[in-house]
N, C-alpha and C positions, 0 to 999 in steps of 0.2 A: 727280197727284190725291191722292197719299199727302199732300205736303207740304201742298194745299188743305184736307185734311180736317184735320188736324196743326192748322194756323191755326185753323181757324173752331174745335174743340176750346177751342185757346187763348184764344178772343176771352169765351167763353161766363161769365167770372166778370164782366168789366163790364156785361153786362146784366143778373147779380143787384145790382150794384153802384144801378146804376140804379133796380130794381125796389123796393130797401131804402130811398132815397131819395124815390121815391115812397110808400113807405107811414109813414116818416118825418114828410113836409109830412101826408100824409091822416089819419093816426091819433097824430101827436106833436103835432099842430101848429107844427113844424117851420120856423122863418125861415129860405128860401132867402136874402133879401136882407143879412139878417147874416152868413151864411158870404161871401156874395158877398164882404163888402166884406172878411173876414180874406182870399179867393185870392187878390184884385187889390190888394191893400197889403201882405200881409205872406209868404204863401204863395209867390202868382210871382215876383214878386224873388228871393225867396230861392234858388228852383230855377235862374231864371237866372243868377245871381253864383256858386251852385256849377258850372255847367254849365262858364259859361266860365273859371273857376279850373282845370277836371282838364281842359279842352281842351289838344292840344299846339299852339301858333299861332304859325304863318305867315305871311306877307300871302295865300299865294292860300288859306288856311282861312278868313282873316279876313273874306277878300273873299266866302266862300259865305252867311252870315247878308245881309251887302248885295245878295246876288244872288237869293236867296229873297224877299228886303223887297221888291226890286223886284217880281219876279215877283206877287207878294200885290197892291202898290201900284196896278200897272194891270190885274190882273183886274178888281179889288174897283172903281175908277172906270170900266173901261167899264160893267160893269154896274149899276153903283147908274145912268149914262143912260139906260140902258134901262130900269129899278126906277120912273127919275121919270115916264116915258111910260105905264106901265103897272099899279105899284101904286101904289094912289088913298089909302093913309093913312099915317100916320108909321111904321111897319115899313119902309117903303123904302129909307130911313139904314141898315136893319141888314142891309141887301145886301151891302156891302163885306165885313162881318164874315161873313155869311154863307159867299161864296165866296171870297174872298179868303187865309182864313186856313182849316186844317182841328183838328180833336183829333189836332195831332201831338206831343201830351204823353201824355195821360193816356190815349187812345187807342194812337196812333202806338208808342211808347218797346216797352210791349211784343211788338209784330208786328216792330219794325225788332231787340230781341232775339233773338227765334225764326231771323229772316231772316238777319243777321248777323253774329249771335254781338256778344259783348263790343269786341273791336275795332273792329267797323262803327258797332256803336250810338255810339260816341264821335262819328264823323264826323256819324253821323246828327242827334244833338243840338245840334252846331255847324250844322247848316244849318237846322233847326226851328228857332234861335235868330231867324231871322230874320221870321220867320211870326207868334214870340210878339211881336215888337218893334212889327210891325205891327200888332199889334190894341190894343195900348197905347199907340199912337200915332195913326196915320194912322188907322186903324180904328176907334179909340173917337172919333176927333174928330168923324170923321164920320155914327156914330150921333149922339153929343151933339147935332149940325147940326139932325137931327131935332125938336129939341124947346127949344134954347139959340142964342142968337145965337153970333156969330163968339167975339167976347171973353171969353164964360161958356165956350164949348166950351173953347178953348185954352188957360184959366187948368185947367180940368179936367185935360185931357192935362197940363202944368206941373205937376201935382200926383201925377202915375204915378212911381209909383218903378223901375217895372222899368226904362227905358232910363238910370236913372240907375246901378241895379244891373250892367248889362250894358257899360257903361263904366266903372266901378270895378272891374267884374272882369278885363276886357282890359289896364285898365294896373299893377293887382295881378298878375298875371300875366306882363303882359311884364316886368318889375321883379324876377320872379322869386320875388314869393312866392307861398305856397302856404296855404291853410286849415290850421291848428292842430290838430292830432292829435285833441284834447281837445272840438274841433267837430265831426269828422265823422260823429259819428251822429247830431249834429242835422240835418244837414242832408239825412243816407240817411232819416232820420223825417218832414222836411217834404216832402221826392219822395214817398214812398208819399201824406201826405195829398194830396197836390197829386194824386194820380189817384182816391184815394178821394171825395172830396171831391166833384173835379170833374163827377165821374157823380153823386155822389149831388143835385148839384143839380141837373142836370135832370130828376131824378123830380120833385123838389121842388117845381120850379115848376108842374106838373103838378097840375092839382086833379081832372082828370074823365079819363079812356083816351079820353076819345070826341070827336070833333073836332078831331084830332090837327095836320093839316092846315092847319087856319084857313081864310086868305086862302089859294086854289089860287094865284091867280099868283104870289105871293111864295113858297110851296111850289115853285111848277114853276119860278123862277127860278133859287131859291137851289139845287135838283136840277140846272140843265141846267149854272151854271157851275161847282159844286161836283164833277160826276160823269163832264162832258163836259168844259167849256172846260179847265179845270186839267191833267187826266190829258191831252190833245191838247197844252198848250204845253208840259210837261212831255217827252213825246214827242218833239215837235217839237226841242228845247231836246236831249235827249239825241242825235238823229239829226246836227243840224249840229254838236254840239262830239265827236263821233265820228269825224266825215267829213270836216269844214272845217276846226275851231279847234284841236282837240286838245288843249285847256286843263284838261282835269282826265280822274280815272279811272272806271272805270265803275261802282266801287263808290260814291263822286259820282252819279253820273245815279242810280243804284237809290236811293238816298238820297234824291233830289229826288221820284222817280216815287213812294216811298213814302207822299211828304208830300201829294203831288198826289188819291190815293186815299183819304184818311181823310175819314170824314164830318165834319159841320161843328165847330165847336168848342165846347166847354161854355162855352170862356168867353164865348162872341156870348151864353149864357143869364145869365152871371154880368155884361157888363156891361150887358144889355138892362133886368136885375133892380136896377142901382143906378140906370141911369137912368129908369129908368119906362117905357121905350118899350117897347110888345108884346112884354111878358115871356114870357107864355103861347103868343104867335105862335112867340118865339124857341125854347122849348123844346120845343112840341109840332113844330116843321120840326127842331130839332135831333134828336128824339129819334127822329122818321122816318128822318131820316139815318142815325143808325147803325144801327138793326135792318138798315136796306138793305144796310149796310156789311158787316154780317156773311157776304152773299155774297155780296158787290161786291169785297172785298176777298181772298178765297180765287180767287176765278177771273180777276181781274187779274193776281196773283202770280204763279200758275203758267201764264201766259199769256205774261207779260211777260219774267219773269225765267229763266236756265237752270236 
């Protein structure tokens, strides 16, 4: 209970972060869709080309970002089938993003601190790598779907830079080099914005507190795979490579299981915001997400972990 209370303590500055961003959009007039477009072109790459630079990599480290992408890949399409049968407007594309992928950045990074300590948060970051890969790929293409045919959506993804970042960094890396002394506080300054930031855009998209919800099925959608499916495959996934496979440690599975718990992600608001697709939908289900997380996320921990 100590360490649950410890957490949620912890958590309490990104929903001023939040609340500062909302009064930002309401009393600055504040363009969420401008920052949008500096996190998703200049901000995320960046955090990922550092990430995987100070990662130490092996093939089975390598192999955790593809093992997470996957896991994101076939949540995020089973249920956008389910999304098609049951939400009736173009927010149904942002199901994938939705539950698929969580705030295992700007959210995540600090809890898997606390939890961790410095050594863990390392591993943790290489396996979030895979979560981010997925919403800038697989996950943005298929909001784009939404609202772009095939060839607009996929010239869009073509135009992401983070997986071009996260494979410049792998082979900078395997090669042996390293970031430039003379950079590193650029890039410890663009992490901080990349959480700052993050949060404060989903106040932003926020114009009104009231109606937070929207569409309830896309609410109770994006709720049952984000809270339920995720943390059960997660589960599931720790229980067989424990008992069966053996393939990695269990500071791995808590790593996974961490990702699996975080509410949805700021960026489903930052690319909902460039694409035009129920921005507002995205923000106000995002931002329900994490108030819930606040103690979704303390009574998981101290449930799950020793």
């Amino acid at each position: 209970m100590a360490a649950a209370l410890a957490l949620f303590y912890k958590l309490l500055p990104l929903y001023v972060t939040v609340l500062l961003g909302w009064t930002a959009g309401r009393y600055l007039e504040a363009s969420g869709r401008h920052i949008a477009g500096i996190m998703l072109y200049i901000v995320t790459p960046s955090v990922i080309f550092a990430g995987v630079m100070a990662a130490p990599l092996s093939f089975s480290v390598i192999l955790l970002p593809v093992l997470t992408f996957t896991l994101c890949t076939v949540l995020g399409l089973l249920h956008l089938a389910i999304a098609k049968r049951t939400v009736t407007d173009e927010s149904a594309n942002l199901i994938p993003l939705a539950v698929g992928t969580g705030n295992t950045g700007y959210f995540g990074i600090p809890v898997a601190l606390l939890l961790f300590g410095q050594e863990g948060l390392a591993l943790y970051i290489v396996c979030m790598l895979g979560t981010t890969l997925f919403e800038n790929s697989v996950g943005f293409y298929l909001a784009a779907r939404g609202r772009y045919s095939i060839g607009d959506a996929l010239g869009r993804v073509a135009r992401l830079p983070s997986v071009y970042a996260f494979i410049a960094g792998i082979a900078l890396n395997l090669f042996g080099f390293s970031i430039p002394e003379v950079f590193v506080p650029l890039f410890d300054n663009l992490r901080g914005a990349y959480s700052i930031l993050g949060m404060m855009i989903i106040g932003m998209s926020i114009l009104s507190m009231r109606g937070l919800a929207g569409n309830l099925r896309f609410t109770t959608l994006a709720f049952f795979g984000k809270f339920v499916s995720w943390p059960l495959v997660a589960l599931a996934l720790w229980w067989l490579d424990a008992n069966v496979f053996g393939i990695y440690s269990e500071a791995v599975h808590q790593a996974i299981f961490l990702i699996s718990i975080t509410p949805m992600a700021a960026n489903t608001v930052v690319i909902a915001t460039l694409l035009d697709t129920s921005p507002r939908q995205a923000a106000g289900t995002t931002l329900l997400s994490t108030l819930f997380a606040l103690a979704f996320i303390p009574v998981m921990v101290a449930w799950v972990f020793p």
